[in-house]
PQR file of N, CA, C, O and H, with PARSE charges and radii, in Angstrom:
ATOM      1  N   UNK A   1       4.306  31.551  14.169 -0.4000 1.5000
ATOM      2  CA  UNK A   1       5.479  30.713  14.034 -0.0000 2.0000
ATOM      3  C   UNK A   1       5.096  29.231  14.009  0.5500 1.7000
ATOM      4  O   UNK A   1       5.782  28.544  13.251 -0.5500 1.4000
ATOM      5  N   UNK A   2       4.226  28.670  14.626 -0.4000 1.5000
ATOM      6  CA  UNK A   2       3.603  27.703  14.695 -0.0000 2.0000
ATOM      7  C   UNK A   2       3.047  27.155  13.258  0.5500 1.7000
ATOM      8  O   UNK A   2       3.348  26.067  12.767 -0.5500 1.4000
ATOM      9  H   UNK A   2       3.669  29.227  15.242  0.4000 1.0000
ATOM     10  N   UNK A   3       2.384  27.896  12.824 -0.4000 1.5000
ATOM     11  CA  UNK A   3       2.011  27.737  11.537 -0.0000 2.0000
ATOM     12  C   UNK A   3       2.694  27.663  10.476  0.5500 1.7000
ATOM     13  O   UNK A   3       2.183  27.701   9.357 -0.5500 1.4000
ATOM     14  H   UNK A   3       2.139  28.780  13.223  0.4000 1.0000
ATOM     15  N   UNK A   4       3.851  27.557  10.683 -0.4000 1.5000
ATOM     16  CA  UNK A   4       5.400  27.873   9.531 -0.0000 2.0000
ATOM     17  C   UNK A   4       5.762  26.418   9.763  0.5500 1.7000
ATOM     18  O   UNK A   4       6.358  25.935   8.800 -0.5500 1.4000
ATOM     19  H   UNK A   4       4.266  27.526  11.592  0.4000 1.0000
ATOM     20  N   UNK A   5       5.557  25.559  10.815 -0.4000 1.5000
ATOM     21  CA  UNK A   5       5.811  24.492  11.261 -0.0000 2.0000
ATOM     22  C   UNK A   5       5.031  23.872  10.548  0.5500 1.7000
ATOM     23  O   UNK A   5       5.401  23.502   9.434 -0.5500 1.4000
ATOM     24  H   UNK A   5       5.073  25.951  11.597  0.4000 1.0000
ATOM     25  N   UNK A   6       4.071  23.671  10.900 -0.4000 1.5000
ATOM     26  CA  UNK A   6       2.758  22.968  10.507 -0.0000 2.0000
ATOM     27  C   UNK A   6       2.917  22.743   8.949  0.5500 1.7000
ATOM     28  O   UNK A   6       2.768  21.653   8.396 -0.5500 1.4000
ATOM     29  H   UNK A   6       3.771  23.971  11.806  0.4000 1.0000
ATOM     30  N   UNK A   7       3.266  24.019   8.275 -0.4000 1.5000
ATOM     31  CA  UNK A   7       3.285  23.895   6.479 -0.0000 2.0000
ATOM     32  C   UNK A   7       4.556  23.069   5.962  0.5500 1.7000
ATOM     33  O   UNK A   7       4.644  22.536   4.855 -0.5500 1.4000
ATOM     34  H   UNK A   7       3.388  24.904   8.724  0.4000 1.0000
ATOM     35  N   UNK A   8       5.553  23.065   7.003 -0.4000 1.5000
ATOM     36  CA  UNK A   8       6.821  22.040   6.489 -0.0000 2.0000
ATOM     37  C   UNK A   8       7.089  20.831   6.876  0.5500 1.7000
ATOM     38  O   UNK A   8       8.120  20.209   6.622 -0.5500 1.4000
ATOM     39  H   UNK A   8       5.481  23.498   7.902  0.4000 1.0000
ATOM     40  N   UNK A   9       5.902  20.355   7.682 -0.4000 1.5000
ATOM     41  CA  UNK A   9       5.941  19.159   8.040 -0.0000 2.0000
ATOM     42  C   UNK A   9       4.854  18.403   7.430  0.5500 1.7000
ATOM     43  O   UNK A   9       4.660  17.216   7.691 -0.5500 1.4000
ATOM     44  H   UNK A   9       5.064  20.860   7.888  0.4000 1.0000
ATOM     45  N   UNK A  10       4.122  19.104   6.595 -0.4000 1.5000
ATOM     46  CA  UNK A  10       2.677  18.487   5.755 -0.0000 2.0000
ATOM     47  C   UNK A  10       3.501  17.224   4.536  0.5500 1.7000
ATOM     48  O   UNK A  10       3.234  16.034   4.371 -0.5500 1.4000
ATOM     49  H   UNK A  10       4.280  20.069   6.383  0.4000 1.0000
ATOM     50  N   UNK A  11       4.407  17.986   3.950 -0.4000 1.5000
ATOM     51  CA  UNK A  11       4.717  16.583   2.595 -0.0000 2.0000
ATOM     52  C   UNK A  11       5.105  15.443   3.396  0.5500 1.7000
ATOM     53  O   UNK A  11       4.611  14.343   3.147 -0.5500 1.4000
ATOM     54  H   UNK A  11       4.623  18.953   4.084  0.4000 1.0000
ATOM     55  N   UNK A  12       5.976  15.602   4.373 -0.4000 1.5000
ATOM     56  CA  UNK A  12       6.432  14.794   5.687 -0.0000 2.0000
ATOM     57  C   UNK A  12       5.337  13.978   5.389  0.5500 1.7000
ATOM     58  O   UNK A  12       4.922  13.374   4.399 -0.5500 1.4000
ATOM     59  H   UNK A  12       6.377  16.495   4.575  0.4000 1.0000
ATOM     60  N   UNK A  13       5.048  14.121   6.381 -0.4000 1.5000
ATOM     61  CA  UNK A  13       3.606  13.372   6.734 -0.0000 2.0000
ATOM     62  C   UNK A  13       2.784  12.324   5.838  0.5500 1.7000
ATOM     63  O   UNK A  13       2.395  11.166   5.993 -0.5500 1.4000
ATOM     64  H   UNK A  13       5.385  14.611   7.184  0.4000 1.0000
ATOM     65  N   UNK A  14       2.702  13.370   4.742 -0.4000 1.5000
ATOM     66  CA  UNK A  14       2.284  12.785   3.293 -0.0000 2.0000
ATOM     67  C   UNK A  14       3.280  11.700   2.775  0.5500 1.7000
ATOM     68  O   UNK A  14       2.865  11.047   1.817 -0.5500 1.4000
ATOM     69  H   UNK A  14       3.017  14.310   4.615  0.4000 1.0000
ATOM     70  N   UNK A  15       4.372  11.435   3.187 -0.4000 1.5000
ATOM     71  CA  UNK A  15       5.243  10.685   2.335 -0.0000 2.0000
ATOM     72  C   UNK A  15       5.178   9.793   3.241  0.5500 1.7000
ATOM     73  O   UNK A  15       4.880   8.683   2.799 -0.5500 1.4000
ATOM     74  H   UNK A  15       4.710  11.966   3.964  0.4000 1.0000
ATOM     75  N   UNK A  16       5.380   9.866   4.589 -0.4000 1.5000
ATOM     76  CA  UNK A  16       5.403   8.868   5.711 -0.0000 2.0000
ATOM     77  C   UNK A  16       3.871   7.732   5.675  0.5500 1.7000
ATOM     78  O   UNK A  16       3.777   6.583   6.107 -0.5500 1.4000
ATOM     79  H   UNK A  16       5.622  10.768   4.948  0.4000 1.0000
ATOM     80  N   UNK A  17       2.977   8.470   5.090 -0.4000 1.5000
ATOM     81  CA  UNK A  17       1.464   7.660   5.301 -0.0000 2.0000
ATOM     82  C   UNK A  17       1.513   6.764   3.585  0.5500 1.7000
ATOM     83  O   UNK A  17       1.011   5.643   3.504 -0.5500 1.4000
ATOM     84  H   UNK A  17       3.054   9.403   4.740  0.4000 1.0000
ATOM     85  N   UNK A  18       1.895   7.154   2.854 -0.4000 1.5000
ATOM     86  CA  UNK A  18       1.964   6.679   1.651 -0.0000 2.0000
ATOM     87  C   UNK A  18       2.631   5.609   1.133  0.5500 1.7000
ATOM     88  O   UNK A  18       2.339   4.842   0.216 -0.5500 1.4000
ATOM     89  H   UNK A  18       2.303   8.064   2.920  0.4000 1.0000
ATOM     90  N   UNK A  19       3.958   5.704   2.161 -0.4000 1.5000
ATOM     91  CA  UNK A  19       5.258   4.810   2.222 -0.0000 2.0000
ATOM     92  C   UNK A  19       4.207   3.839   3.581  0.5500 1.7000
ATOM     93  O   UNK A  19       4.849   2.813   3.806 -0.5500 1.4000
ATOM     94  H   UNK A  19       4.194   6.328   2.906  0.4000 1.0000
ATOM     95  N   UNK A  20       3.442   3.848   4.105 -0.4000 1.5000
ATOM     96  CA  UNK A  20       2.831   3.166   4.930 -0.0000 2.0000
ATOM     97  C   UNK A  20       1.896   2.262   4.555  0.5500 1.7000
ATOM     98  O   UNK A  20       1.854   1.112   4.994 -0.5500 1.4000
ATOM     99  H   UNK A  20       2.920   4.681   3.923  0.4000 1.0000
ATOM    100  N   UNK A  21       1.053   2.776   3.671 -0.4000 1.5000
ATOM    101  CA  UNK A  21       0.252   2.530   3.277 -0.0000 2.0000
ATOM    102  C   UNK A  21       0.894   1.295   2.175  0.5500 1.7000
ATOM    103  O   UNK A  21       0.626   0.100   2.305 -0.5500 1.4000
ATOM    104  H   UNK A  21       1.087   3.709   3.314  0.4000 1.0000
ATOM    105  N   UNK A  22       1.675   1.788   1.217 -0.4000 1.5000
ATOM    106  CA  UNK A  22       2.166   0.643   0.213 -0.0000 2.0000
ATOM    107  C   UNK A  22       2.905  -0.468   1.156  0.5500 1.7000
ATOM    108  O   UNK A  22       3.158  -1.540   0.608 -0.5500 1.4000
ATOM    109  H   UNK A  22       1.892   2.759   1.111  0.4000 1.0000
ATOM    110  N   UNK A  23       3.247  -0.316   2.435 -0.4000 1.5000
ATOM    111  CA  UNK A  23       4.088  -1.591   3.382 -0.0000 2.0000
ATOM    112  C   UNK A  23       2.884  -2.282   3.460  0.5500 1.7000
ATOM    113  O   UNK A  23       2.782  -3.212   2.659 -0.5500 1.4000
ATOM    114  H   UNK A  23       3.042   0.555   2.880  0.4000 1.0000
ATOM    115  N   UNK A  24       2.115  -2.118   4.071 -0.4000 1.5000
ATOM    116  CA  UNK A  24       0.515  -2.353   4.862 -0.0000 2.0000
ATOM    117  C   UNK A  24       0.000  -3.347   2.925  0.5500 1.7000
ATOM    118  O   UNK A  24       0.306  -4.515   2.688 -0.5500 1.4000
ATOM    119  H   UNK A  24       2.199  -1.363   4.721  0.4000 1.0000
ATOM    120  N   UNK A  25      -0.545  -2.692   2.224 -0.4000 1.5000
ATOM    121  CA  UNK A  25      -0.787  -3.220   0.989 -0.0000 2.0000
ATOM    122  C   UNK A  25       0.300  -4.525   0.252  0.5500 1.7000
ATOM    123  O   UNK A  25      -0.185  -5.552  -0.221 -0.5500 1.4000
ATOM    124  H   UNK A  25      -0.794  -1.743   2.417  0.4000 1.0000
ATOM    125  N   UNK A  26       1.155  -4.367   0.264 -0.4000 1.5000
ATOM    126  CA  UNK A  26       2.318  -5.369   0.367 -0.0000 2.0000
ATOM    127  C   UNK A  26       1.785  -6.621   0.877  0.5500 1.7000
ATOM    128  O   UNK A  26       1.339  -7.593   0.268 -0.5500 1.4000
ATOM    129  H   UNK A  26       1.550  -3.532   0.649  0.4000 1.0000
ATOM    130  N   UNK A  27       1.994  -6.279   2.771 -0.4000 1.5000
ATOM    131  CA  UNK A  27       1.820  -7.151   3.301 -0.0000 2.0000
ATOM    132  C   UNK A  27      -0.028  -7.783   3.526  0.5500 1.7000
ATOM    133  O   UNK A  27      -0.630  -8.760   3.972 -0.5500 1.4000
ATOM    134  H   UNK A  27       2.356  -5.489   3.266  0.4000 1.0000
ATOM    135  N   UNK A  28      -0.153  -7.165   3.223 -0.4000 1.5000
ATOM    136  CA  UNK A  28      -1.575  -8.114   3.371 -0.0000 2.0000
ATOM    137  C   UNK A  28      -1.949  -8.895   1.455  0.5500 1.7000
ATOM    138  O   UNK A  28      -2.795  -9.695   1.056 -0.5500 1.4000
ATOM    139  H   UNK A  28       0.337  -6.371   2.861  0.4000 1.0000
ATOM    140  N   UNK A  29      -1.156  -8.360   0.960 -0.4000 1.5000
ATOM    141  CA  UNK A  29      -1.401  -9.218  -0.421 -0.0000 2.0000
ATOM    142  C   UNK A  29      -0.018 -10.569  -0.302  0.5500 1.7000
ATOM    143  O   UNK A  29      -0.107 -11.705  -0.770 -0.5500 1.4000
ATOM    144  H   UNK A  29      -0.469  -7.710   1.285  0.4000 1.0000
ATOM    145  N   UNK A  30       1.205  -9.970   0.479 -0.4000 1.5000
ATOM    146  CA  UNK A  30       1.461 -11.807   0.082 -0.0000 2.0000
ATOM    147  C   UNK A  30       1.102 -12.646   1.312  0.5500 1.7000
ATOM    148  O   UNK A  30       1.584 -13.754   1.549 -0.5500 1.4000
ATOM    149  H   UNK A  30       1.277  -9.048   0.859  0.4000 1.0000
ATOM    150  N   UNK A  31      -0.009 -11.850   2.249 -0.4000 1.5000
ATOM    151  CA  UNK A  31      -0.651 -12.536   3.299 -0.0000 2.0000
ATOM    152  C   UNK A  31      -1.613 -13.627   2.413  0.5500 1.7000
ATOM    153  O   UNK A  31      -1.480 -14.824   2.667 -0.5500 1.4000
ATOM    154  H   UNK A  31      -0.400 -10.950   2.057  0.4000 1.0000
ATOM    155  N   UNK A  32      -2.593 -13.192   1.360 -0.4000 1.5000
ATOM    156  CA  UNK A  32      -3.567 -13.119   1.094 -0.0000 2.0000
ATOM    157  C   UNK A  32      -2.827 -14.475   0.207  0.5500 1.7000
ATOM    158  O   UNK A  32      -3.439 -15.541   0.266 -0.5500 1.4000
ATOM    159  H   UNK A  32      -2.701 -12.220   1.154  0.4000 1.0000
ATOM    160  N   UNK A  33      -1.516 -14.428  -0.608 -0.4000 1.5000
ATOM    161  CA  UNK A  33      -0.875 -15.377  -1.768 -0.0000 2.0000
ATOM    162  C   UNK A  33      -0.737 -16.590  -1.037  0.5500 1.7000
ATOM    163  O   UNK A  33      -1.231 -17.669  -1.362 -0.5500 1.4000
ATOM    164  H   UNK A  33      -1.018 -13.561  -0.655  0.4000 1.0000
ATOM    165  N   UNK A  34       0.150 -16.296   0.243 -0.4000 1.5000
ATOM    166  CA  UNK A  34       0.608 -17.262   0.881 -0.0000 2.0000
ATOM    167  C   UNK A  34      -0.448 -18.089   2.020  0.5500 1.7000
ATOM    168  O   UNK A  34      -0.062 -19.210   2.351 -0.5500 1.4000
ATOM    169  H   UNK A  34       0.552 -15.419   0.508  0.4000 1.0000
ATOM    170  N   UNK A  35      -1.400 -17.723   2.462 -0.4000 1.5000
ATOM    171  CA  UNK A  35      -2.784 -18.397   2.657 -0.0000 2.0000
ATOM    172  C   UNK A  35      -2.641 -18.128   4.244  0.5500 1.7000
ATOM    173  O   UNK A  35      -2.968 -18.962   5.088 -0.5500 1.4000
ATOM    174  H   UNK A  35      -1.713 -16.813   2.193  0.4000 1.0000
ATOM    175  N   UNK A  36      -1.989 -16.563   4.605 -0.4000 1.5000
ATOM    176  CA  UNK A  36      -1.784 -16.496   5.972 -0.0000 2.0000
ATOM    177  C   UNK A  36      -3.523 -15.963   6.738  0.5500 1.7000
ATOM    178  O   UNK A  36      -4.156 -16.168   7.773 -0.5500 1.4000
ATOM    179  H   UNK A  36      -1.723 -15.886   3.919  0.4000 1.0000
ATOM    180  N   UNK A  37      -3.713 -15.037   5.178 -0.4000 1.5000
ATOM    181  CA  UNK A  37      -4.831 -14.196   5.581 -0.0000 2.0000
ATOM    182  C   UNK A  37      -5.936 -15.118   4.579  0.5500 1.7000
ATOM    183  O   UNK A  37      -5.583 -15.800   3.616 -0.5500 1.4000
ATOM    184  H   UNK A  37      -3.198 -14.870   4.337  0.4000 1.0000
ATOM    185  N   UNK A  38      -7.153 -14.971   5.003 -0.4000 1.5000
ATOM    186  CA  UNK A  38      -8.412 -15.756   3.540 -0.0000 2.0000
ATOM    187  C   UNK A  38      -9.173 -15.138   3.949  0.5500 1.7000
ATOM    188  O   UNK A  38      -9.459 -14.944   5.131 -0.5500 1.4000
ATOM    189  H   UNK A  38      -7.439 -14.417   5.785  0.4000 1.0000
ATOM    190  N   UNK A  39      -9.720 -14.640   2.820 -0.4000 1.5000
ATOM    191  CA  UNK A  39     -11.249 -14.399   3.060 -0.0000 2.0000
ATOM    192  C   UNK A  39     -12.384 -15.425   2.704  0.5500 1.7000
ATOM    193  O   UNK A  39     -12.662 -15.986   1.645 -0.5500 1.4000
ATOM    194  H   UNK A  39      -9.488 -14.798   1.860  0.4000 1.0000
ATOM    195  N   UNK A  40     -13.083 -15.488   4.273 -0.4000 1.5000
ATOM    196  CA  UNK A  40     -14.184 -16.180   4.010 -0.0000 2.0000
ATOM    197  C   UNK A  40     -14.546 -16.517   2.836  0.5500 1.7000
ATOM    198  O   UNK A  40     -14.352 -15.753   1.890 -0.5500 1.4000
ATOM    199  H   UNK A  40     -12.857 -15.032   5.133  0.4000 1.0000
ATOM    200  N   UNK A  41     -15.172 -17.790   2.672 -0.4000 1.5000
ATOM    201  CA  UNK A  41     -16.044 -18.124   1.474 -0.0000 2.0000
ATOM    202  C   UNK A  41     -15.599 -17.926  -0.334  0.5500 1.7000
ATOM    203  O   UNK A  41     -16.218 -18.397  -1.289 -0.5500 1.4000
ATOM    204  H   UNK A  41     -15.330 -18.411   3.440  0.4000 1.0000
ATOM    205  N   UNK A  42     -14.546 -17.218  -0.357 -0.4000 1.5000
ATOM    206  CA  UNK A  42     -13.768 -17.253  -1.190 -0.0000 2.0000
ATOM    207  C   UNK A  42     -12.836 -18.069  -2.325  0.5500 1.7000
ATOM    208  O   UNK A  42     -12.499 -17.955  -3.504 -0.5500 1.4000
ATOM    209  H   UNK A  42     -14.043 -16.836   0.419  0.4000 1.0000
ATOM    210  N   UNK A  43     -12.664 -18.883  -1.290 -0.4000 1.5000
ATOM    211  CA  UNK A  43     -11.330 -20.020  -1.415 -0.0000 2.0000
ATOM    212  C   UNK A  43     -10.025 -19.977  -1.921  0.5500 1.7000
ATOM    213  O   UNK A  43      -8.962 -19.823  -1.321 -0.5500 1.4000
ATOM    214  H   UNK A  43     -12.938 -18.976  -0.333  0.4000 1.0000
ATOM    215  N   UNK A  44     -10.304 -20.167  -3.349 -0.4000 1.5000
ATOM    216  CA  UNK A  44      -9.109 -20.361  -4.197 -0.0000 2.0000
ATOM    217  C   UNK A  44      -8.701 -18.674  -4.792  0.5500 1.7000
ATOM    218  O   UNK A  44      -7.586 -18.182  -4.967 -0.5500 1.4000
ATOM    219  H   UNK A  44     -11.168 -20.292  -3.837  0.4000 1.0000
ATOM    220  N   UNK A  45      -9.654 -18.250  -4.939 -0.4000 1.5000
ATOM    221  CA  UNK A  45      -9.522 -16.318  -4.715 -0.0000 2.0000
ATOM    222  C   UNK A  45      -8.782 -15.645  -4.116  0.5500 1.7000
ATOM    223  O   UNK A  45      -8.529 -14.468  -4.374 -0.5500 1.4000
ATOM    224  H   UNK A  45     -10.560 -18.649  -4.797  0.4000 1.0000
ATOM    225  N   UNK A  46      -8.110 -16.612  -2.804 -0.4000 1.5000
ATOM    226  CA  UNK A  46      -7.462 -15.572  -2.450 -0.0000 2.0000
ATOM    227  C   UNK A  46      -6.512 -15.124  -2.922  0.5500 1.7000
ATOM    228  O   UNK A  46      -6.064 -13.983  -2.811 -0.5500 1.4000
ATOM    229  H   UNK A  46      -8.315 -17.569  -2.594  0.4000 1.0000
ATOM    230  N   UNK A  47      -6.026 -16.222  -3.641 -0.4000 1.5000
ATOM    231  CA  UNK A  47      -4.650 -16.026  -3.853 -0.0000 2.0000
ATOM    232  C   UNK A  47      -4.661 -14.978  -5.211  0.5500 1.7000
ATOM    233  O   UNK A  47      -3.998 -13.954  -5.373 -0.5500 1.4000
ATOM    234  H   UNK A  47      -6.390 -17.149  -3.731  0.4000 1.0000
ATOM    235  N   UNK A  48      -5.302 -15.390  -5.798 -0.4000 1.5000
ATOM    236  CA  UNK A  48      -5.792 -14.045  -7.138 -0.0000 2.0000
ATOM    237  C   UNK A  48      -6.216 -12.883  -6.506  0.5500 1.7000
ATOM    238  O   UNK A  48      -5.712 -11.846  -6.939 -0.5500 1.4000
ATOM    239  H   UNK A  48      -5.841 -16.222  -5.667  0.4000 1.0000
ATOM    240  N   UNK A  49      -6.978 -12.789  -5.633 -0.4000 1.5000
ATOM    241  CA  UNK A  49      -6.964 -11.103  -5.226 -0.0000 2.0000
ATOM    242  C   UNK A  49      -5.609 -11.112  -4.446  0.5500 1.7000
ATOM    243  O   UNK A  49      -5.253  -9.987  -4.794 -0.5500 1.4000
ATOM    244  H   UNK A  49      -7.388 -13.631  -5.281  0.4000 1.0000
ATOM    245  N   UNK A  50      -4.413 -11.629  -3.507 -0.4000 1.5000
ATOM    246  CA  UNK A  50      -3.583 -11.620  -3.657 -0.0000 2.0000
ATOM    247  C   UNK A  50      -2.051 -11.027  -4.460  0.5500 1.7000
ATOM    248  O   UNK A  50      -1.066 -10.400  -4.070 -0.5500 1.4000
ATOM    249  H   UNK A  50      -4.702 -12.543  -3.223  0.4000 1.0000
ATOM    250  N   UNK A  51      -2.417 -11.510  -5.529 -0.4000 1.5000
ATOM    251  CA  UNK A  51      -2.003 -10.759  -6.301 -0.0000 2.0000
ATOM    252  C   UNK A  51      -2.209  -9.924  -7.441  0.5500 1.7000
ATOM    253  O   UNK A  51      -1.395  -9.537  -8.279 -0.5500 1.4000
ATOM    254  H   UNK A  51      -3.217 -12.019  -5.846  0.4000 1.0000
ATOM    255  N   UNK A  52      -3.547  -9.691  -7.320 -0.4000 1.5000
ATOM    256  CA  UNK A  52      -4.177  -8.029  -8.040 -0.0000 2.0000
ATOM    257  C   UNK A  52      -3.831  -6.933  -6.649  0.5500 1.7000
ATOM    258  O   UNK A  52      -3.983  -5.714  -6.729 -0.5500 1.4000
ATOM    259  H   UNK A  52      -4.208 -10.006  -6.639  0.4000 1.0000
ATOM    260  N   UNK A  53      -3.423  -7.535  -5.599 -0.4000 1.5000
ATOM    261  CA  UNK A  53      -3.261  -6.393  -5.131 -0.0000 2.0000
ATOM    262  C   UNK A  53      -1.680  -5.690  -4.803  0.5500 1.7000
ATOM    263  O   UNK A  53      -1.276  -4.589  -4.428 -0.5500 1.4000
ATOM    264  H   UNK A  53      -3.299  -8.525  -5.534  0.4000 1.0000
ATOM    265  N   UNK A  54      -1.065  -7.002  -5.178 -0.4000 1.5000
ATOM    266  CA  UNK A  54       0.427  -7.016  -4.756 -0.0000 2.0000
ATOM    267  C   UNK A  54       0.793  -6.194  -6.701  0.5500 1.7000
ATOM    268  O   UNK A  54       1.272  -5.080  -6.911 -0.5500 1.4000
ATOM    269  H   UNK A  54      -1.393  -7.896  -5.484  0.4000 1.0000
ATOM    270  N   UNK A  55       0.488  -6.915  -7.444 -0.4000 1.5000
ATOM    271  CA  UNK A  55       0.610  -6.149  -9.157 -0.0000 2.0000
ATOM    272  C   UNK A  55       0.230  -4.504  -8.855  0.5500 1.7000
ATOM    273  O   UNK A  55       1.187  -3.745  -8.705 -0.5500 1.4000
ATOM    274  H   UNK A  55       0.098  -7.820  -7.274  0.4000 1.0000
ATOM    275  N   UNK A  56      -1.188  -3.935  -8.764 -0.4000 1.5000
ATOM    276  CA  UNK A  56      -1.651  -2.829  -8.034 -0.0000 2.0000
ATOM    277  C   UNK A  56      -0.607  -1.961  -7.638  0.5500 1.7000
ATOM    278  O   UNK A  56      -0.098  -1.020  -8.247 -0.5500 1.4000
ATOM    279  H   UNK A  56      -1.966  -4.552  -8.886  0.4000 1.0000
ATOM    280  N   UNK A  57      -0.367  -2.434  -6.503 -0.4000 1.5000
ATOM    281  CA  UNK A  57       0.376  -1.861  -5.228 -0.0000 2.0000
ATOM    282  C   UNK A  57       2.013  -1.503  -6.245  0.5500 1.7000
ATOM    283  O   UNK A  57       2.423  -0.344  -6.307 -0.5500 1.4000
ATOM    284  H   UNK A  57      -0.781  -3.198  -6.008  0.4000 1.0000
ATOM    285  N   UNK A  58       2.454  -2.176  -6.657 -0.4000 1.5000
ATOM    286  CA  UNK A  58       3.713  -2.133  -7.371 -0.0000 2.0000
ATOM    287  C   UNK A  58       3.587  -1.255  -8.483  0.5500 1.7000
ATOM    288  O   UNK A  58       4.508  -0.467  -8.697 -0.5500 1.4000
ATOM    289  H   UNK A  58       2.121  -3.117  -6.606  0.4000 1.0000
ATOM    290  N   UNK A  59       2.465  -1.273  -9.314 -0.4000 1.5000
ATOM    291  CA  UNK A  59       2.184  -0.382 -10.340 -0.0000 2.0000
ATOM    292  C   UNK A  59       2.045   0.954  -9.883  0.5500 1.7000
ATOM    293  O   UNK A  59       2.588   1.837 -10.548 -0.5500 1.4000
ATOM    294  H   UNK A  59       1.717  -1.913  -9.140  0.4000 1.0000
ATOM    295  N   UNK A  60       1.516   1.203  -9.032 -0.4000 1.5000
ATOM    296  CA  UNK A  60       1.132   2.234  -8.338 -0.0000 2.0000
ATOM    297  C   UNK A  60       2.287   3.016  -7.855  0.5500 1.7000
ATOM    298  O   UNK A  60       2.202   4.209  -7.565 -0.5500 1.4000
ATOM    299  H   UNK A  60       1.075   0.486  -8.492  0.4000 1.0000
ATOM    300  N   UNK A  61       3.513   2.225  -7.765 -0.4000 1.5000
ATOM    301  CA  UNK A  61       4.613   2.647  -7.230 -0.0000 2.0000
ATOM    302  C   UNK A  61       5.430   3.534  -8.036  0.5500 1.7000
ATOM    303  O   UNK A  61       5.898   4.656  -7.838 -0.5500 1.4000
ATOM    304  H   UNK A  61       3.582   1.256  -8.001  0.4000 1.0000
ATOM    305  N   UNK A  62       5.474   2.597  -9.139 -0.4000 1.5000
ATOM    306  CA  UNK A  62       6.414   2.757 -10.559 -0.0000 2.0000
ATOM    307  C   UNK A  62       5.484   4.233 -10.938  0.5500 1.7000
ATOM    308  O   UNK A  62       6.193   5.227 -11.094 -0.5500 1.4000
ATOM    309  H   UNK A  62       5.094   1.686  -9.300  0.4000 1.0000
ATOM    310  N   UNK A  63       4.223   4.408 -11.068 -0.4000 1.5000
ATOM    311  CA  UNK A  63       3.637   5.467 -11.885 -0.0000 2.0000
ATOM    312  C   UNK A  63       3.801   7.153 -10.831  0.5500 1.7000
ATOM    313  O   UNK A  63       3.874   8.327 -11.192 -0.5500 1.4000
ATOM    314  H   UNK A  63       3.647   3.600 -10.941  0.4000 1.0000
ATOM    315  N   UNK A  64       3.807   6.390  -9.240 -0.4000 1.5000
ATOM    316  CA  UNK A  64       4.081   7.229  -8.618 -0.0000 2.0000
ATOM    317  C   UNK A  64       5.809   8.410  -8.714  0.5500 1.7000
ATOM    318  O   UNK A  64       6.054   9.616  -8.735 -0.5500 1.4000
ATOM    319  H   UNK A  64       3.748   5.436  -8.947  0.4000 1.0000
ATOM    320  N   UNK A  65       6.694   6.947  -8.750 -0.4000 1.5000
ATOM    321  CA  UNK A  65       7.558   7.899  -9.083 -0.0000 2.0000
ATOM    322  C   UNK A  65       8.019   8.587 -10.639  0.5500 1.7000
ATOM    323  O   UNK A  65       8.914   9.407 -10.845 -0.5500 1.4000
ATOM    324  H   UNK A  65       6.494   5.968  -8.733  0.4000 1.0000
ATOM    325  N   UNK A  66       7.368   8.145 -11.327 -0.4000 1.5000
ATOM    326  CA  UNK A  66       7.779   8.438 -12.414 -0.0000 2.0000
ATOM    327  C   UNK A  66       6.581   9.795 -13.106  0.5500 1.7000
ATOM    328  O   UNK A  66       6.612  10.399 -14.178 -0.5500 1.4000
ATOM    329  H   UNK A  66       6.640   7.480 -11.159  0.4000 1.0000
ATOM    330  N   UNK A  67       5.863   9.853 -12.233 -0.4000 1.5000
ATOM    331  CA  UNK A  67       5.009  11.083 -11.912 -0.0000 2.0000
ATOM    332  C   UNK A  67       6.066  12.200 -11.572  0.5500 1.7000
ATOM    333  O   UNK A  67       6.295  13.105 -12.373 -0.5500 1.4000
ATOM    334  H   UNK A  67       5.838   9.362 -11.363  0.4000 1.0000
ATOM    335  N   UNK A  68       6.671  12.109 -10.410 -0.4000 1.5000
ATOM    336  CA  UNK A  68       7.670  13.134  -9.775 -0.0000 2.0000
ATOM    337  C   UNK A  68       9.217  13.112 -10.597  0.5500 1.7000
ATOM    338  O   UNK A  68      10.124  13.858 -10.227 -0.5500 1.4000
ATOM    339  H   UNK A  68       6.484  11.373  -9.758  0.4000 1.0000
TER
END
């Protein structure tokens, strides 16, 4: 019975870490735009990896649902 559990709470899980993961990615790219976060030695980069990751992250979204 346990194991009947376990199999209907797996997409759960999966949707909860994914939907986490794109918050988390979000926020550390308009960290990265807005000059909260920098990476070392970088400089003016950040803000361009910034937003290759915030474009990314959004693309990723759109292809995701339009996958399902």
């Amino acid at each position: 019975m346990a194991k009947n559990k376990t199999i209907t709470m797996t997409p759960l899980l999966g949707i909860v870490a994914w939907i986490t993961g794109v918050i988390v990615s979000l926020a550390v790219g308009f960290a990265l735009i807005d000059g909260g976060l920098a990476v070392p030695y970088i400089g003016v980069l950040n803000v361009i990896a910034g937003w290759i990751v915030v474009v990314s992250t959004i693309l990723s979204v759109i292809l995701a649902i339009l996958k399902k």
